[in-house]
C-alpha positions in Angstrom: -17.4 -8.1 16.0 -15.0 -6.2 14.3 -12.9 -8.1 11.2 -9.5 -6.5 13.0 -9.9 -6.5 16.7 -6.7 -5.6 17.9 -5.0 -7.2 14.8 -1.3 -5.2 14.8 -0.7 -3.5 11.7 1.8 -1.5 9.7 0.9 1.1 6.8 3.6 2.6 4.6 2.7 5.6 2.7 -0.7 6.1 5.4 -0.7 10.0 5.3 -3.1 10.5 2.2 -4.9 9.3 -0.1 -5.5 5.4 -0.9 -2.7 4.9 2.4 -4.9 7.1 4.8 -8.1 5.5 3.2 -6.8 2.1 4.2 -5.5 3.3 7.7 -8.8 4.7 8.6 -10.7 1.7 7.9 -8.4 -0.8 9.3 -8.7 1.2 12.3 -12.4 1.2 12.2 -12.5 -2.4 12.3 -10.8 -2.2 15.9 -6.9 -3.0 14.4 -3.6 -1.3 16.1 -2.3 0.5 13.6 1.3 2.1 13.0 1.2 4.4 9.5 4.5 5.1 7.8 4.8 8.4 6.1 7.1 11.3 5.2 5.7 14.4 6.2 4.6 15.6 9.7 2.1 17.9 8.8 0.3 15.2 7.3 0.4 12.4 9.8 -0.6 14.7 11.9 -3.5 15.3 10.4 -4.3 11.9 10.1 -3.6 11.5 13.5 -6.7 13.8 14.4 -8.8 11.9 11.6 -8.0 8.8 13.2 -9.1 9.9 16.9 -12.3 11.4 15.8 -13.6 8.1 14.5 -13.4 6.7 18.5 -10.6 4.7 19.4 -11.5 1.2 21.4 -9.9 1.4 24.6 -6.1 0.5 24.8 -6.3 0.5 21.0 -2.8 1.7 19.1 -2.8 4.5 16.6 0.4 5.9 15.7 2.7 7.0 13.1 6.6 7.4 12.0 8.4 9.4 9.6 10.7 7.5 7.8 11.7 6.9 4.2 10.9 3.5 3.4 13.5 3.3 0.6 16.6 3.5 3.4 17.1 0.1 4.6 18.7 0.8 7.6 16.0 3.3 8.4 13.3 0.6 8.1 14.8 -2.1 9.6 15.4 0.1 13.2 11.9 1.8 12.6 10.1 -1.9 12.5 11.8 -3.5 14.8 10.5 -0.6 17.3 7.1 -1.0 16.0 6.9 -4.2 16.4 8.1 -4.2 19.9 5.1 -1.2 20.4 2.4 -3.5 19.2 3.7 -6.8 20.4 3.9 -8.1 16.9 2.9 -7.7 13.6 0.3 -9.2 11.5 -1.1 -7.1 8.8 1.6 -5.2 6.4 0.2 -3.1 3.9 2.8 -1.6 1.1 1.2 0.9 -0.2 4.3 3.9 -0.7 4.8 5.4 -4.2 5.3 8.4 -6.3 6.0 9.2 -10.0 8.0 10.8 -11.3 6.3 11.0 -15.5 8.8 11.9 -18.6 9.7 10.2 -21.8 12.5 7.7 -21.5 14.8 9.7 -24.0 14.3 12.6 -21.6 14.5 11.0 -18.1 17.3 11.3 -15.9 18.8 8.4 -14.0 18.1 10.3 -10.7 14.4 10.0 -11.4 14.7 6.0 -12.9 16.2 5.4 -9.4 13.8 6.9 -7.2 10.9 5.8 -8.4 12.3 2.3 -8.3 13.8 3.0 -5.1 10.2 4.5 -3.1 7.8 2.0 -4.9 9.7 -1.3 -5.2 12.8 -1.6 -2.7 10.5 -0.4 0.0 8.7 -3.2 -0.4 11.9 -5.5 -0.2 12.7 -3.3 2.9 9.8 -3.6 4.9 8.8 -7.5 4.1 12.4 -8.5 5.4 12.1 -6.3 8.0 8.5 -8.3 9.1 7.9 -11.7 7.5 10.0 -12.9 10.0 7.9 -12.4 13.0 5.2 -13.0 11.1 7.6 -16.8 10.2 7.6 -16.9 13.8 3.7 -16.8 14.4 2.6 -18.6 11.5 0.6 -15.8 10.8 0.3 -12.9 8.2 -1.0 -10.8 5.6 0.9 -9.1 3.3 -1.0 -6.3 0.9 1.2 -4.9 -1.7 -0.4 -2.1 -3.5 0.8 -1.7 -7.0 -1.4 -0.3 -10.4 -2.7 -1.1 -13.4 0.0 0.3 -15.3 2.2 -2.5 -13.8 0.0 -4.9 -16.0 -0.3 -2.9 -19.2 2.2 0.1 -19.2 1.7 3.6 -20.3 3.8 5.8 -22.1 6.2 8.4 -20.3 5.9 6.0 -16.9 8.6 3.8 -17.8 9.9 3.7 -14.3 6.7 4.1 -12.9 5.4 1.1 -14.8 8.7 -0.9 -14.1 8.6 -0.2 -10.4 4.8 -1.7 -10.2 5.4 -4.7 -12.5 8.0 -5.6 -10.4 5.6 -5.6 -7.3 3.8 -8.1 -9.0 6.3 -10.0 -10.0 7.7 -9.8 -5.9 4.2 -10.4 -4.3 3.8 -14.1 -6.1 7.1 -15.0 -5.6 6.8 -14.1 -1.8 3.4 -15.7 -1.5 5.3 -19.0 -2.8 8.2 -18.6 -0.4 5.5 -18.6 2.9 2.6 -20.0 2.0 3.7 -23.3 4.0 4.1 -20.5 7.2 0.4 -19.4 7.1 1.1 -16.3 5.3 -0.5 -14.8 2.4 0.9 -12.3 0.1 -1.2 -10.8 -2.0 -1.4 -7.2 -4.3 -3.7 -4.3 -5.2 -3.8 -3.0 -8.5 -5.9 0.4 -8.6 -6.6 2.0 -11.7 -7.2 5.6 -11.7 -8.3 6.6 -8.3 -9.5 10.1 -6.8 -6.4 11.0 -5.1 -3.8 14.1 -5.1 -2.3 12.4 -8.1 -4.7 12.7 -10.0 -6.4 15.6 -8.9 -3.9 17.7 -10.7 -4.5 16.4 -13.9 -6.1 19.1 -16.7 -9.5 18.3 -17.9 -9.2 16.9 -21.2 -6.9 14.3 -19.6 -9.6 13.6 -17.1 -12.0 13.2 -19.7 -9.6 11.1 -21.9 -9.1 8.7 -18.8 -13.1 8.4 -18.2 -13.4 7.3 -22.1 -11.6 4.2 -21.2 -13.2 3.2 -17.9 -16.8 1.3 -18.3 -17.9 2.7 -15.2 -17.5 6.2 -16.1 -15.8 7.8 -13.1 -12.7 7.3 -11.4 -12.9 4.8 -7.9 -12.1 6.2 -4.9 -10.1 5.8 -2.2 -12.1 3.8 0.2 -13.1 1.1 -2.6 -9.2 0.0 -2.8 -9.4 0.0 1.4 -12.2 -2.8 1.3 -10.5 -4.6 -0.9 -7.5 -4.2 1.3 -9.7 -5.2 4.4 -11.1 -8.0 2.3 -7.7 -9.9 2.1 -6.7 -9.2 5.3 -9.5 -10.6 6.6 -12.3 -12.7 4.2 -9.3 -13.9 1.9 -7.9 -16.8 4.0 -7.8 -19.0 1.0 -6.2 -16.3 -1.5 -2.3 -16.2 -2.0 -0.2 -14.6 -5.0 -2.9 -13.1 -6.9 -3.3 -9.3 -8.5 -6.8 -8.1 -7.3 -7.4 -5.5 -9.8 -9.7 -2.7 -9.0 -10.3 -0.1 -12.3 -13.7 0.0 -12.9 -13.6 -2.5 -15.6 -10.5 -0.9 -17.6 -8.4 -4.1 -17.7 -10.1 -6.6 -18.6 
């Protein structure tokens, strides 16, 4: 049987990378699954990915555009989804960008977005779905934040600020609903093959491996089953930071 048979689930940030990663295997294991994202050409792409695997009949696999950081955006968006799939069980947070520079040099646009994109969408979308969730005595929450959130790193002071405070809004959450049979818990990748970090120049790249025990950055698909772990296997974790960085927090 499959861990997520026809369990109805959202994905914020689902067009690439670690988001697309999770979406395909949630899908896999037989879960209906809405992705959030903010280009077309993208979700479009993962649209196709997602069919080639071989949907189970009846099974839900869609996607919106929407920025996640507009409130009134979400809040219309999610109620639709959740009238599509009936419900909502799963929500994995997993939008973010960054937007690196100095603090002496960075602008207060680019404080605010990043704030904006990785933490307020996460205030938007759990209001917008703990509350069905409330109603079913049912949930998982999986809020994706980094290792920087834990230790910081210079010229990501927003960056940094934005995934601290994910932390800091995943245990209080998990306190607020734990009575209502939901968990809320968070991911904290260290440095992970993705577009991000594809970009960087070689010496960096070889400057990040120094610090990482393992030798090589994780990919993708490593932070999606520990994803698919809490939503499924992790019925008795609530409020915790699983970190996943190849041993460079420790």
């Amino acid at each position: 049987m499959r861990k997520l048979d026809r369990k109805k689930v959202i994905v914020t940030g689902g067009t690439s990378g670690i988001g697309r990663a999770i979406t395909q295997r949630f899908v896999k294991e037989g879960a209906d699954v809405v992705f959030f994202g903010t280009r077309k050409e993208k979700a479009e792409e993962t649209i196709e990915l997602l069919h080639s695997i071989g949907l189970q009949e009846e099974q839900i696999v869609s996607y919106r555009l929407v920025d996640v950081s507009n409130t009134q955006d979400v809040e219309s968006t999610v109620s639709e989804v959740i009238t599509l799939l009936k419900g909502i069980d799963i929500l994995v947070n997993n939008a973010g960008i960054t937007k690196d520079m100095l603090l002496i040099r960075m602008g207060e646009v680019d404080w605010d977005r990043v704030l904006d994109v990785n933490l307020k969408s996460m205030f938007n979308m759990c209001r917008s779905t703990v509350k069905t969730m409330m109603k079913q005595r049912f949930g998982r929450v999986i809020n994706i934040s980094s290792v920087v959130g834990l230790t910081g790193n210079g010229g990501q002071v927003n960056y940094a600020a934005s995934k601290a405070g994910v932390i800091g809004l995943t245990k209080s959450l998990a306190k607020e609903l734990a009575s209502r049979g939901i968990l809320v818990n968070c991911i904290a990748p260290g440095y992970i093959g993705t577009e991000m970090t594809e970009g960087l120049p070689d010496p960096v790249k070889e400057k990040i491996l120094e610090q990482i025990p393992l030798k090589r950055m994780g990919h993708p698909e490593e932070i999606a089953a520990a994803a698919l772990f809490l939503a499924s296997d992790g019925s008795y974790v609530t409020g915790q930071v699983l970190v996943v960085d190849g041993g460079m927090v420790m």
